[in-house]
BALOBA-1460 file (C-alpha; in Angstrom, 3 decimals):
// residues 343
<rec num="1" residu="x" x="-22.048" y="-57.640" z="38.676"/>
<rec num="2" residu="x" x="-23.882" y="-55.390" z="36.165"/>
<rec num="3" residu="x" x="-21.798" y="-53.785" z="33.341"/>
<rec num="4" residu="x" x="-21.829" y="-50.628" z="35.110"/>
<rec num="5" residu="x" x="-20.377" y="-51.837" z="38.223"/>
<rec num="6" residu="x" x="-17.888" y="-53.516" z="36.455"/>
<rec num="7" residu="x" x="-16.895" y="-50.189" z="34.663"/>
<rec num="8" residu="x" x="-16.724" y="-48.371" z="38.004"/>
<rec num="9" residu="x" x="-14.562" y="-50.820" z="39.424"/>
<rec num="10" residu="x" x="-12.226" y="-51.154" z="36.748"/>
<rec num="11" residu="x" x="-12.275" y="-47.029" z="36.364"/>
<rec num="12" residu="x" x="-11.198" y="-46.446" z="40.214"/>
<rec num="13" residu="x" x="-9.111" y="-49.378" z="40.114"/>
<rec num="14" residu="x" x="-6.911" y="-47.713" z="37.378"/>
<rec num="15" residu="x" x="-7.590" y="-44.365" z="38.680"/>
<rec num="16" residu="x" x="-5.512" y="-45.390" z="41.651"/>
<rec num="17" residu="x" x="-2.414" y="-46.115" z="40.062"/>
<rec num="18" residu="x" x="-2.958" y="-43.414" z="37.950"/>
<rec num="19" residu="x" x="-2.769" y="-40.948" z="41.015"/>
<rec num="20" residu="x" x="0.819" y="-43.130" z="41.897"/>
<rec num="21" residu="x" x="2.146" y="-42.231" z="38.395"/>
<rec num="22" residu="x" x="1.126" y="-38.396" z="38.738"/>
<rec num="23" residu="x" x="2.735" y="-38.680" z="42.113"/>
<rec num="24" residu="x" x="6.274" y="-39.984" z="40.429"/>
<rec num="25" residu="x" x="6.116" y="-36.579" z="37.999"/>
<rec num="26" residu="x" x="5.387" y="-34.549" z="40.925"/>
<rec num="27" residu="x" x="8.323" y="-35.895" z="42.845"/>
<rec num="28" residu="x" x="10.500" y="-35.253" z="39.914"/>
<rec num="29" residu="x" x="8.965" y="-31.749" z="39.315"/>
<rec num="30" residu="x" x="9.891" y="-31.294" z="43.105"/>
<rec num="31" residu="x" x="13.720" y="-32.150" z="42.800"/>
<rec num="32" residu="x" x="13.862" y="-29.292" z="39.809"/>
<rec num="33" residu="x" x="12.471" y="-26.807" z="42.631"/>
<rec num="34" residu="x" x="14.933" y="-28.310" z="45.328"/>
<rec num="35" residu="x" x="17.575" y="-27.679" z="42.317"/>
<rec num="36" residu="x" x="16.318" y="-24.178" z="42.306"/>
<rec num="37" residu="x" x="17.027" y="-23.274" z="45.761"/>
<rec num="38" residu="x" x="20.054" y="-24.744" z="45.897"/>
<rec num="39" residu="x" x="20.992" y="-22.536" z="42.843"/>
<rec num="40" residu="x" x="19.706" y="-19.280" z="44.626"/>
<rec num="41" residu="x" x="21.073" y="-19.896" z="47.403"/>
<rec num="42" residu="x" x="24.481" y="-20.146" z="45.697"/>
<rec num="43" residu="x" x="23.628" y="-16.620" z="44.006"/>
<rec num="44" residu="x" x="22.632" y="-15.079" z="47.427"/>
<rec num="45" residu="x" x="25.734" y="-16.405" z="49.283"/>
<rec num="46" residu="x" x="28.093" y="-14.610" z="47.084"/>
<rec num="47" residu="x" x="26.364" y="-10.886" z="48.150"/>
<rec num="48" residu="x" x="27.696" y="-9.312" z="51.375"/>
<rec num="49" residu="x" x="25.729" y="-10.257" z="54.906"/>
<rec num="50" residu="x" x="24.423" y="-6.722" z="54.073"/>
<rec num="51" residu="x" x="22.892" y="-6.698" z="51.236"/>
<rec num="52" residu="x" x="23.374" y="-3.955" z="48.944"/>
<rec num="53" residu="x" x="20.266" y="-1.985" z="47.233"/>
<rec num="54" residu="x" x="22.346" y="-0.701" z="44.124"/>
<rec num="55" residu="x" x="23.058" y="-4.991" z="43.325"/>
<rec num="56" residu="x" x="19.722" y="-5.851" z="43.724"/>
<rec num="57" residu="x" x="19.156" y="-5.394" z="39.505"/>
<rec num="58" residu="x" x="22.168" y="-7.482" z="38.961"/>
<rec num="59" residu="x" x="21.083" y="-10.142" z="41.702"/>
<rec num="60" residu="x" x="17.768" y="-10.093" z="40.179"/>
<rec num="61" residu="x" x="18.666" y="-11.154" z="36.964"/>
<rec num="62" residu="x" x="20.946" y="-13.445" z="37.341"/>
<rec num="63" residu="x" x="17.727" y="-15.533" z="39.610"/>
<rec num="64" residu="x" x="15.640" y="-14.779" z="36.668"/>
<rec num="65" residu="x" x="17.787" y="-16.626" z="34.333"/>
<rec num="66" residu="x" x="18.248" y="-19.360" z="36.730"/>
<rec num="67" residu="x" x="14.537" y="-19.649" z="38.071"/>
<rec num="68" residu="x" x="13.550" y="-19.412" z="34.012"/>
<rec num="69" residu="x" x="15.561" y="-22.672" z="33.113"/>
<rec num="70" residu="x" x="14.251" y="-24.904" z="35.974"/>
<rec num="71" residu="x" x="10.613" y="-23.639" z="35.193"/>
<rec num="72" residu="x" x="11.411" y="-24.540" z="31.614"/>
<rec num="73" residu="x" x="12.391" y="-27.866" z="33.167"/>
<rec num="74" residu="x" x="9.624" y="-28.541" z="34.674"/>
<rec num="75" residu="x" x="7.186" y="-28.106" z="31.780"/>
<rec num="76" residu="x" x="9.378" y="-30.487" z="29.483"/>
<rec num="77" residu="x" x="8.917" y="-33.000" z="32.419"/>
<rec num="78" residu="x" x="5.369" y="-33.157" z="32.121"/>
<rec num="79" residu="x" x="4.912" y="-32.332" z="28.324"/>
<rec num="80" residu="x" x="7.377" y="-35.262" z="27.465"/>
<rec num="81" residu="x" x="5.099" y="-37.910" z="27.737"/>
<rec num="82" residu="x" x="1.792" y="-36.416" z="27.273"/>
<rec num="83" residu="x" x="1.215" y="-38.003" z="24.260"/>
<rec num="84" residu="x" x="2.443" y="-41.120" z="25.392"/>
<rec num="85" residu="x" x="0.234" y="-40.753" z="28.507"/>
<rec num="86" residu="x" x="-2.611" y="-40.281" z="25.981"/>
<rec num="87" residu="x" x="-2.179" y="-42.709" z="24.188"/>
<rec num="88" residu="x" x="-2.027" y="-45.497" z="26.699"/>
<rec num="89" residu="x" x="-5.253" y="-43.349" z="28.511"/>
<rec num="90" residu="x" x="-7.254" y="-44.323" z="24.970"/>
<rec num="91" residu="x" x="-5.902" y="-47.420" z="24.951"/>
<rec num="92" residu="x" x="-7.385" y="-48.495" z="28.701"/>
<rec num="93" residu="x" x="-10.625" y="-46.526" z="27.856"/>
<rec num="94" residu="x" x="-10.986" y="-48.902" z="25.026"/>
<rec num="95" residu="x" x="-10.196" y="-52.016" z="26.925"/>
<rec num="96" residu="x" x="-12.305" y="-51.303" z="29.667"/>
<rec num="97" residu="x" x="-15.456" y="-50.284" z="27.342"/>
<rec num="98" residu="x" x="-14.966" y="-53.683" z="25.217"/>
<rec num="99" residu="x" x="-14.746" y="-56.107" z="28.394"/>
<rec num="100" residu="x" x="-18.424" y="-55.211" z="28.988"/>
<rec num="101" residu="x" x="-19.596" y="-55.343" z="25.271"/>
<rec num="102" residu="x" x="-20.416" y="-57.105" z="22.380"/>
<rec num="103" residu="x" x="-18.403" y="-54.783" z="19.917"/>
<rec num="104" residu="x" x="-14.668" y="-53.598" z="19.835"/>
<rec num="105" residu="x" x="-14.260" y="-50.162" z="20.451"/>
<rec num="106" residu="x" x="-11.980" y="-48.619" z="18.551"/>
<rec num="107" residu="x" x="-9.567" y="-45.410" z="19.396"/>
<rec num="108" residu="x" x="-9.084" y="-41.941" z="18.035"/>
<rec num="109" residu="x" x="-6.246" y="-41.218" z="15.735"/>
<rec num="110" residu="x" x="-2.915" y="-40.108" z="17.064"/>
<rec num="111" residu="x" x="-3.707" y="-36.763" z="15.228"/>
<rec num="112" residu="x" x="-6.809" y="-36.520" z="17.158"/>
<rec num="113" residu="x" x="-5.359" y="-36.900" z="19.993"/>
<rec num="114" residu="x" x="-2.134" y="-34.412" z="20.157"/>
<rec num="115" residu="x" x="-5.097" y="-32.120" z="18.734"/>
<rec num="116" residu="x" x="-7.248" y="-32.255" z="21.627"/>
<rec num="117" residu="x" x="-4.013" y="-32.786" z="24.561"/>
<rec num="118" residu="x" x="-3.027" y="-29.239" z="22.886"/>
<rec num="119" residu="x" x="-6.331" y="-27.617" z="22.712"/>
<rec num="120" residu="x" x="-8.442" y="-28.375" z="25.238"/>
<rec num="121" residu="x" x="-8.627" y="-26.101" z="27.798"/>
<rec num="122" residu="x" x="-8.220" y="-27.359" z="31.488"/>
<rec num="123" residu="x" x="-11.396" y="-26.186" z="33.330"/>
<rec num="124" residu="x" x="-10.263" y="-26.287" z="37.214"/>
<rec num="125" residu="x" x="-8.358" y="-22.518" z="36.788"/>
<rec num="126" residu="x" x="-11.370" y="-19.618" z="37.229"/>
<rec num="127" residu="x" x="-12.290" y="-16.951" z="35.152"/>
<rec num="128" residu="x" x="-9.646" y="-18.617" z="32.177"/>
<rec num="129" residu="x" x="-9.111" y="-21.494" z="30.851"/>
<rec num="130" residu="x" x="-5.451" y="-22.169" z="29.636"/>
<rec num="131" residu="x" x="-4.152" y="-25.265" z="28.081"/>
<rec num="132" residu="x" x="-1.624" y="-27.512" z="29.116"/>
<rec num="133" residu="x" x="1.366" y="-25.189" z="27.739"/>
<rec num="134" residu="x" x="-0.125" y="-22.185" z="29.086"/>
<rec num="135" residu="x" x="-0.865" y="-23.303" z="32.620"/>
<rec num="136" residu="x" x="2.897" y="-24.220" z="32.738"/>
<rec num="137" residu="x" x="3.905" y="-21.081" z="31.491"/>
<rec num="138" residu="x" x="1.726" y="-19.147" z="33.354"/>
<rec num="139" residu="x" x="3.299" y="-21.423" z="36.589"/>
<rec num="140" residu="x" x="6.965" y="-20.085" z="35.416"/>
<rec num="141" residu="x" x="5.997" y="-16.673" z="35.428"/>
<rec num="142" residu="x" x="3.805" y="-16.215" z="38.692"/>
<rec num="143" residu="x" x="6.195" y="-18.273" z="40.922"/>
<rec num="144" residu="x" x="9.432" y="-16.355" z="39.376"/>
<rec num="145" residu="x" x="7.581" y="-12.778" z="40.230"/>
<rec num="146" residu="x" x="6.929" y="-14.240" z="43.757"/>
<rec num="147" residu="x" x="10.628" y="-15.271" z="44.004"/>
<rec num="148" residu="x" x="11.694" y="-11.756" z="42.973"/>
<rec num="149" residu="x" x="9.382" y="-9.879" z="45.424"/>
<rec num="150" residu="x" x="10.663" y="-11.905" z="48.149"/>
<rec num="151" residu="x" x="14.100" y="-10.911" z="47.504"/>
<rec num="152" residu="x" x="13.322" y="-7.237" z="46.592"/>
<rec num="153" residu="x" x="11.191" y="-7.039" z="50.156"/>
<rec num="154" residu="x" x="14.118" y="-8.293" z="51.991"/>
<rec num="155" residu="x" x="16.395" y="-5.669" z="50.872"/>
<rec num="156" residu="x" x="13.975" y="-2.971" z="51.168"/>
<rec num="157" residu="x" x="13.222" y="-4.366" z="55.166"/>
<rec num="158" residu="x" x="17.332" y="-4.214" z="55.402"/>
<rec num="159" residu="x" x="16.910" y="-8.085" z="55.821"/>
<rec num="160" residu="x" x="20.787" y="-9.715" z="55.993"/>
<rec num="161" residu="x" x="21.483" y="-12.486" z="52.868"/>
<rec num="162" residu="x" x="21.307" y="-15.055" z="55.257"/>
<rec num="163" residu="x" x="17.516" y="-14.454" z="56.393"/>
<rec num="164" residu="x" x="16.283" y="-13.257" z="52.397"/>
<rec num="165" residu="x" x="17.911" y="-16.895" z="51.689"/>
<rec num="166" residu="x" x="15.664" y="-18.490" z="54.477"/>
<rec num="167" residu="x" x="12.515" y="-16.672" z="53.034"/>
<rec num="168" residu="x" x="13.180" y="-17.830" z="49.791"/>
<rec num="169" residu="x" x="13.733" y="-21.518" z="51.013"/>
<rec num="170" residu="x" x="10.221" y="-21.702" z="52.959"/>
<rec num="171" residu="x" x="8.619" y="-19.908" z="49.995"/>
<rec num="172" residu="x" x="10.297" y="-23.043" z="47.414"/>
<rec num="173" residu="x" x="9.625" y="-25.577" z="50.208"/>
<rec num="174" residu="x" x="6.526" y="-25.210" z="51.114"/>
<rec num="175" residu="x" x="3.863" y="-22.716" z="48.798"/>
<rec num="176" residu="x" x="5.950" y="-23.633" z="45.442"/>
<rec num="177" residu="x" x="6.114" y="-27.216" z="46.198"/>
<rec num="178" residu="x" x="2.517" y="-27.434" z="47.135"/>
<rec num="179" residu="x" x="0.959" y="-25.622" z="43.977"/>
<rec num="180" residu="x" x="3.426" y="-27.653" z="41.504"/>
<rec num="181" residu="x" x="2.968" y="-31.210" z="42.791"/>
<rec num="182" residu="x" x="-0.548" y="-29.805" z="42.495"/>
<rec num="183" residu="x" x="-0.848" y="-28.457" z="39.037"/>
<rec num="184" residu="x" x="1.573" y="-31.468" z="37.619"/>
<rec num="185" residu="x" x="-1.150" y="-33.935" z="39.074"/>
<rec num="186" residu="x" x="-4.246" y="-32.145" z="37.930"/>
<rec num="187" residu="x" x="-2.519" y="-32.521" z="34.241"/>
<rec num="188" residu="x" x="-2.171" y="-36.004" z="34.675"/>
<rec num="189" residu="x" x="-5.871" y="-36.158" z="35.066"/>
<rec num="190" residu="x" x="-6.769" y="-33.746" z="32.892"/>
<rec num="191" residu="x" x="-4.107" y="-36.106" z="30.027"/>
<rec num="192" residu="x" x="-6.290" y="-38.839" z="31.278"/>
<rec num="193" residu="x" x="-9.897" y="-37.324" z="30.784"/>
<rec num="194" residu="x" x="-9.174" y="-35.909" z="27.745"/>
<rec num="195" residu="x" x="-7.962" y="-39.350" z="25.707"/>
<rec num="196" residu="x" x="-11.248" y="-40.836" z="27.370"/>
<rec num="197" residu="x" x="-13.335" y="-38.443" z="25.903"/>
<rec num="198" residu="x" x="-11.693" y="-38.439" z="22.475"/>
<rec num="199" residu="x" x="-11.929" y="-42.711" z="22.998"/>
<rec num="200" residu="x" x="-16.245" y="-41.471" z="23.735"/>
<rec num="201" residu="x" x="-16.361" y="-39.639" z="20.548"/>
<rec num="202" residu="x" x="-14.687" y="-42.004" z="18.593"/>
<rec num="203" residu="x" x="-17.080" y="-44.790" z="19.500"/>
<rec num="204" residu="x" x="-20.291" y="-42.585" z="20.021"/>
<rec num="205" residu="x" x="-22.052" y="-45.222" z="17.693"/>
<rec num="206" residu="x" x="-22.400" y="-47.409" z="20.486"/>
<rec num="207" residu="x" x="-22.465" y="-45.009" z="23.516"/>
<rec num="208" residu="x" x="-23.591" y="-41.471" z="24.171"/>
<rec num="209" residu="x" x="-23.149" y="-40.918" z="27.198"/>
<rec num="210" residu="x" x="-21.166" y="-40.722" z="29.941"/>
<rec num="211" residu="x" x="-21.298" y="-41.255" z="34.229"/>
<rec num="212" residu="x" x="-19.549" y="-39.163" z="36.729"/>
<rec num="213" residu="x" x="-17.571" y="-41.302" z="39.102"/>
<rec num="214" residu="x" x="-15.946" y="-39.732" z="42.008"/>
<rec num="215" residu="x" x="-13.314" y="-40.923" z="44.636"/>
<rec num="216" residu="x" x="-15.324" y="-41.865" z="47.592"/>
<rec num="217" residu="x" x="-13.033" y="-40.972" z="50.632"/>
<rec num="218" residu="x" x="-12.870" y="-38.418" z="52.875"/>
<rec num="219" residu="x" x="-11.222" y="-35.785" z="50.517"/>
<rec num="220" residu="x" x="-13.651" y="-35.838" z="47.783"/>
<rec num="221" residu="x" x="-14.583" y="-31.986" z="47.186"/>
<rec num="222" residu="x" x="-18.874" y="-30.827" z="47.113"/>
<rec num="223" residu="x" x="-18.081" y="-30.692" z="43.288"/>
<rec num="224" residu="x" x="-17.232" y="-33.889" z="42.900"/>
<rec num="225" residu="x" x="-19.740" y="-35.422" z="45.453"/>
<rec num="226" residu="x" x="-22.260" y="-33.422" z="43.962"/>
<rec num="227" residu="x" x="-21.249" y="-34.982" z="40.363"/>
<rec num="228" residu="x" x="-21.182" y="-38.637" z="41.473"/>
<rec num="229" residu="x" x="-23.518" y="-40.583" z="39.480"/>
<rec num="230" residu="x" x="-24.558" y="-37.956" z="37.292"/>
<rec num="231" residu="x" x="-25.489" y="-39.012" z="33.725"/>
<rec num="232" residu="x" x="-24.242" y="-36.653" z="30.760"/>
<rec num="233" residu="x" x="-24.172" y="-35.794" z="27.003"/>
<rec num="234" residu="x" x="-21.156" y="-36.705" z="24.845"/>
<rec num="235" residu="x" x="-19.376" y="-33.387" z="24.344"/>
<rec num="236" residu="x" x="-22.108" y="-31.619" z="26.954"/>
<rec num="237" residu="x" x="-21.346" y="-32.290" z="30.151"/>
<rec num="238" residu="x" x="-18.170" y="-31.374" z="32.691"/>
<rec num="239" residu="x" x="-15.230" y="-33.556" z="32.187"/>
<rec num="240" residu="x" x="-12.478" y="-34.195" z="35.038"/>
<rec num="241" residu="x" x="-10.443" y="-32.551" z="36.770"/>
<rec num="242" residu="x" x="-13.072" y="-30.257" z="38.074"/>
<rec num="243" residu="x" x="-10.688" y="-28.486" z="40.630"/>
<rec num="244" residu="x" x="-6.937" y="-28.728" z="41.232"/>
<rec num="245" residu="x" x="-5.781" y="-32.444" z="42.537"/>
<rec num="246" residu="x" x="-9.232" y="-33.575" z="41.149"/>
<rec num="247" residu="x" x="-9.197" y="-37.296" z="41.099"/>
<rec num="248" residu="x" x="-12.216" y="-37.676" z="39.547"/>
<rec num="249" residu="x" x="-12.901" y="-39.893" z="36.205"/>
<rec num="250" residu="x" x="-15.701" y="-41.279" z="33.873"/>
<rec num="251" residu="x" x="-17.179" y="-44.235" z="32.755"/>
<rec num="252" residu="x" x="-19.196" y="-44.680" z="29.537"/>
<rec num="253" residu="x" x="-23.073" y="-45.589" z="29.333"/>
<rec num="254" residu="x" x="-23.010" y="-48.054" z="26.018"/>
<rec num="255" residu="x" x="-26.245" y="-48.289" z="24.325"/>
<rec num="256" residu="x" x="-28.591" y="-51.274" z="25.367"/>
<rec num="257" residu="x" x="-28.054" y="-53.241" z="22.173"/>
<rec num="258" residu="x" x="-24.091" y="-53.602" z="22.601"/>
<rec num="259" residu="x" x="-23.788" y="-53.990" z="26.461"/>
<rec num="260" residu="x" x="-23.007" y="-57.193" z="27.302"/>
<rec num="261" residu="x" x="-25.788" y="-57.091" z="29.517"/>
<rec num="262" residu="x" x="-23.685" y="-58.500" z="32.694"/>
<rec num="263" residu="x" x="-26.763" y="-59.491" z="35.348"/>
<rec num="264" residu="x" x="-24.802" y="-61.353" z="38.525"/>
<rec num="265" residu="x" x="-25.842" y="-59.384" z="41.611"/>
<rec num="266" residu="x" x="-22.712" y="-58.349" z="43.859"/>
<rec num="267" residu="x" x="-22.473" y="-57.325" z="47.722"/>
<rec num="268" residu="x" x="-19.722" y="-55.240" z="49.445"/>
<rec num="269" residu="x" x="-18.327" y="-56.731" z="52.459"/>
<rec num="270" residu="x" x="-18.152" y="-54.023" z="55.116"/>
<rec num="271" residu="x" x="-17.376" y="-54.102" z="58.814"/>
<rec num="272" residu="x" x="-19.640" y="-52.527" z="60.955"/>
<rec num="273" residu="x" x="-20.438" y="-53.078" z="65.004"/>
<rec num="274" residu="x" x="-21.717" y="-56.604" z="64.306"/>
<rec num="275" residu="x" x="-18.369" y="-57.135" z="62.832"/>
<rec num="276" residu="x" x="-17.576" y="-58.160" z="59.106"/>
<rec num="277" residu="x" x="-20.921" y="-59.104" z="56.564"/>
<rec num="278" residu="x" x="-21.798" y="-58.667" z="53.077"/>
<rec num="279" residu="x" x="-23.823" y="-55.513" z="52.403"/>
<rec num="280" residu="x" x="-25.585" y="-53.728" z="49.370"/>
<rec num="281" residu="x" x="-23.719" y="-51.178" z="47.474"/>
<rec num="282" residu="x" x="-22.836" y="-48.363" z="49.352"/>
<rec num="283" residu="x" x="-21.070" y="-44.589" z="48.654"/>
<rec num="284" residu="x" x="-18.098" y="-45.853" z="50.855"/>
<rec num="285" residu="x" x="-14.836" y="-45.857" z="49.615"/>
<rec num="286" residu="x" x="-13.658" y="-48.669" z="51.900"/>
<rec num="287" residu="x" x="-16.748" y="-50.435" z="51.238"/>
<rec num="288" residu="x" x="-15.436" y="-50.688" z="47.408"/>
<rec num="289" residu="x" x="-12.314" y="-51.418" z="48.725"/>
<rec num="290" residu="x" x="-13.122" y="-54.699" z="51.071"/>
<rec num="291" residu="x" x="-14.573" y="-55.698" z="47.721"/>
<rec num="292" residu="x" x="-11.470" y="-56.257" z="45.928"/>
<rec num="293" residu="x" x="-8.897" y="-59.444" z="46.064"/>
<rec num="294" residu="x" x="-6.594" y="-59.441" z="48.389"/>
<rec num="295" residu="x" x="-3.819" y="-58.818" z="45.193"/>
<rec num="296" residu="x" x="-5.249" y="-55.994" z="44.588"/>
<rec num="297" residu="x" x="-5.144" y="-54.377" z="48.094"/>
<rec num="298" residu="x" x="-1.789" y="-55.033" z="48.734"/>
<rec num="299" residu="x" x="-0.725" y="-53.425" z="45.551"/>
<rec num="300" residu="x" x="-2.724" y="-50.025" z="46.011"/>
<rec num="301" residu="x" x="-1.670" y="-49.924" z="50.181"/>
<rec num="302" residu="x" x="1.261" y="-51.852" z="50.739"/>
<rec num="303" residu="x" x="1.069" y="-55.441" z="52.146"/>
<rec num="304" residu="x" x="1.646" y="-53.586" z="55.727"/>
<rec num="305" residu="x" x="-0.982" y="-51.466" z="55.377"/>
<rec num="306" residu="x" x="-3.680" y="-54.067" z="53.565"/>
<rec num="307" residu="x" x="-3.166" y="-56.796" z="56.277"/>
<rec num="308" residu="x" x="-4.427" y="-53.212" z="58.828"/>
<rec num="309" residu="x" x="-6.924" y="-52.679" z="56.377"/>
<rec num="310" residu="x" x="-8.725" y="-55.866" z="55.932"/>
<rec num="311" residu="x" x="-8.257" y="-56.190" z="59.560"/>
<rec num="312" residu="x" x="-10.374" y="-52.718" z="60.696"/>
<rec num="313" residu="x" x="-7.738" y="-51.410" z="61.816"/>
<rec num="314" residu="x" x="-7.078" y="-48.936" z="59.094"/>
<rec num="315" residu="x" x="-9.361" y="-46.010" z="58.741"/>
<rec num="316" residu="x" x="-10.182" y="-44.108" z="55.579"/>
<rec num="317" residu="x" x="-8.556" y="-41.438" z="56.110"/>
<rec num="318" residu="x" x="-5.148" y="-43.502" z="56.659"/>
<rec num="319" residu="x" x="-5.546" y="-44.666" z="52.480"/>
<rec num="320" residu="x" x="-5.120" y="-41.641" z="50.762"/>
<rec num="321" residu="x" x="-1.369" y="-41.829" z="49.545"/>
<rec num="322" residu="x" x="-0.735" y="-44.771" z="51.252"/>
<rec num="323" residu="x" x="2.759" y="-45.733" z="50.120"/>
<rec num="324" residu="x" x="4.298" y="-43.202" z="48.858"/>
<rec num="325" residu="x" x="5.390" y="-45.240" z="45.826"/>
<rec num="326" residu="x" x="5.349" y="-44.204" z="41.921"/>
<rec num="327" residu="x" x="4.915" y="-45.866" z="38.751"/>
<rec num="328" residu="x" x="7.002" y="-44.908" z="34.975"/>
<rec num="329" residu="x" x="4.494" y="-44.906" z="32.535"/>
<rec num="330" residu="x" x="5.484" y="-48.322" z="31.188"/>
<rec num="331" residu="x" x="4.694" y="-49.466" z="35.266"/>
<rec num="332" residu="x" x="1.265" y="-47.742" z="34.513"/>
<rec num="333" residu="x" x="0.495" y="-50.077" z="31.639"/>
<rec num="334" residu="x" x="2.062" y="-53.223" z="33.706"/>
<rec num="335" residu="x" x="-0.820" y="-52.684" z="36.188"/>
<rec num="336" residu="x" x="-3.752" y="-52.782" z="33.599"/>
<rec num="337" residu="x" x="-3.649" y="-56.746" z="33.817"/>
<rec num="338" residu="x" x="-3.955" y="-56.160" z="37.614"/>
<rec num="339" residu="x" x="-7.022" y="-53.810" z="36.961"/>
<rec num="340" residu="x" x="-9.286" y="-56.493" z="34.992"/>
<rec num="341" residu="x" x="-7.880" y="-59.555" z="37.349"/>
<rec num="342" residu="x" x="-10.935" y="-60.708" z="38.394"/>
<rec num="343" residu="x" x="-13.516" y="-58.813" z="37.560"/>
């Protein structure tokens, strides 16, 4: 396979268990919400079944205290191993960029790095562009508002305790839980893109630029379809996550004198009416993944799941989330051996 291909592969490979880890600090971020309900619900429970206008101040601000702390929560959950998260990120980047070759690359300083993870804006929000911190703030302080104007519309409707509790349950359960697993996965990525373009700059004496590579499945946004393959600039160009839940990454373009210059020519097995065969490279998602060893598939779908899968039987749509499983960050490092196996 050429040295591109080899990049890409290695790139999505990681990028899946990537999306498993952000998954795990979603599910965690989730509980804290499930923690808030419970917690409001307690506080609502103790007001009469009709609730009272003149102890709505006093109700109010006893949920603002509460909702406050488990927001707070939340954004030391995901800023607690940022920089860990970043530094592993670098770590891969350089890895991956060295298999293919005939330098080391090297990576950016740990001051470099909590520099840019503080810094650099996150793209995906329109019209601003807050930072890590401030999109979790910003999080705390829209979703508490909404919490209060729930409860403040139920007692101006006359609604009983009991059915302002229920509103405020489908609001936590459903909207809340939505936009946080959301926003706590686009950070991942974001953590992710950022330590590979620090790793670019650091090394920019053998590359300068950089390739687009998007998921190819079925819920790949125009963006990010639109992106795929594009070539761009060191410190120019768009960098992942280009939308919330982006799953998006990059790969580096090293300069013709240090690539490795890998020439084997490589087919995708796909399987089509005239059942399975060996094709040219494709934009398929599943064609990339009939490509991989049989190791590998199991691990990203579950060995159910991969035996449906290399059967036909499993459509594309069927991989996204296949498992449901998460990885700790120190499981995110196990799987790097996985990710250069046998490529």
């Amino acid at each position: 396979m050429s040295s591109t291909q080899y990049l890409i592969d290695a790139a999505t490979r990681h990028q899946i268990f990537l999306q498993r880890y952000g998954d795990g600090k979603s599910k965690e971020a989730v509980k804290m919400l499930n923690r808030l309900r419970r917690e409001i619900n307690a506080r609502l429970a103790q007001e009469p079944t009709n609730f009272q206008a003149q102890r709505l101040q006093d109700v109010l601000k006893d949920i603002t205290i509460l909702s406050q702390l488990r927001f707070q929560d939340i954004k030391a959950l995901v800023e607690m191993e940022m920089l860990d998260l970043a530094q592993s990120e670098a770590k891969f980047s350089a890895s991956m960029m060295t298999n293919t070759a005939t330098v080391d690359f090297v990576l950016p300083a740990q001051v470099t790095l909590i520099a840019a993870i503080e810094t650099t804006p996150m793209a995906v929000i329109s019209g601003v562009a807050p930072t890590i911190s401030e999109s979790l703030t910003n999080l705390g302080t829209k979703k508490l508002a909404q919490i209060a104007l729930a409860i403040t519309d139920g007692v101006t409707l006359g609604d009983t305790t009991q059915t302002i509790s229920q509103k405020v349950n489908t609001l936590i359960s459903t909207l809340m839980k939505r936009q946080v697993t959301s926003l706590v996965s686009t950070i991942i990525n974001h953590v992710s893109s950022v330590a590979r373009t620090e790793t670019y700059k650091q090394n920019q004496k053998y590359i300068d630029k950089y390739e687009w590579v998007a998921t190819l499945d079925g819920r790949t946004t125009f963006i990010c379809m639109s992106r795929d393959g594009q070539i761009y600039q060191i410190g120019q160009g768009p960098m992942p996550p280009a939308h919330f839940s982006c799953r998006s990454t990059t790969i580096p373009k090293i300069k013709k004198e240090f690539d490795l210059g890998l020439k084997v020519k490589t087919t995708r097995p796909s399987i089509g009416s005239d059942g399975p065969e060996q094709v040219d490279s494709n934009t398929t998602y599943g064609g990339w993944l009939r490509r991989q060893n049989r190791e590998f598939i199991d691990e990203a779908l579950g060995i159910e799941r991969s035996r449906l899968f290399r059967s036909g039987k499993l459509t594309l749509d069927k991989f996204v989330d296949p498992t449901g499983r998460v990885y700790t960050l120190n499981q995110l490092e196990d799987m790097n051996p996985l990710v250069f196996s046998d490529l």
